[in-house]
C-alpha positions as CSV (number, residue, x, y, z in Angstrom):
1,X,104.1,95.6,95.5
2,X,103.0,92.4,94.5
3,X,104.3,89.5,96.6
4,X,107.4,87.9,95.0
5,X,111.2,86.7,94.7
6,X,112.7,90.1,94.1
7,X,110.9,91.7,97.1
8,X,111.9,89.0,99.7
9,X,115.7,89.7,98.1
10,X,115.4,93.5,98.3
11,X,113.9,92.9,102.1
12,X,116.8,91.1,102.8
13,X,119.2,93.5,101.7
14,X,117.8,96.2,104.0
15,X,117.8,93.8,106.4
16,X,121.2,93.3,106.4
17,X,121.8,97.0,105.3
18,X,120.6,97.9,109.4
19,X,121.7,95.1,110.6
20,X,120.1,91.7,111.9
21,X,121.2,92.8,115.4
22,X,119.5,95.5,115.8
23,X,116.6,95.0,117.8
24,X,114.8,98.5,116.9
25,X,113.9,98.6,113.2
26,X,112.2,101.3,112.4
27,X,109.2,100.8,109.9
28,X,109.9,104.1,108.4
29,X,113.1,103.5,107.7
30,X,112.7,100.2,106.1
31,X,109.9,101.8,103.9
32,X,112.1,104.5,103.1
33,X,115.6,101.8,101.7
34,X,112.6,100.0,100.2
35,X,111.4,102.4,97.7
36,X,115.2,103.7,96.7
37,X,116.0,100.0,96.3
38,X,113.3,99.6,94.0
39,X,113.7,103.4,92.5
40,X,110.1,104.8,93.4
41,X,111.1,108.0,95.0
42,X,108.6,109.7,92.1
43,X,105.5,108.3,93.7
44,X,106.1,109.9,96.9
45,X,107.3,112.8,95.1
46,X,110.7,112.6,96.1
């Protein structure tokens, strides 16, 4: 995804979403809200 306002706005949603707190944010997981934030599932065949 190309660099831009609505990614750092979706970003901060999951952020928030696991919680700033926690200290062990899983890459995966983040990957994972990102692309149903942004409704991708069918590139990964979901």
């Amino acid at each position: 995804m190309p660099d831009s306002s609505e990614l750092d706005e979706k970003i901060t949603e999951v952020m928030e979403r696991i919680g700033t707190s926690e200290r062990k944010k899983y890459r995966a997981v983040v990957y994972y809200m990102l692309v149903k934030k942004f409704d991708k599932e069918s590139v990964y065949g979901m």
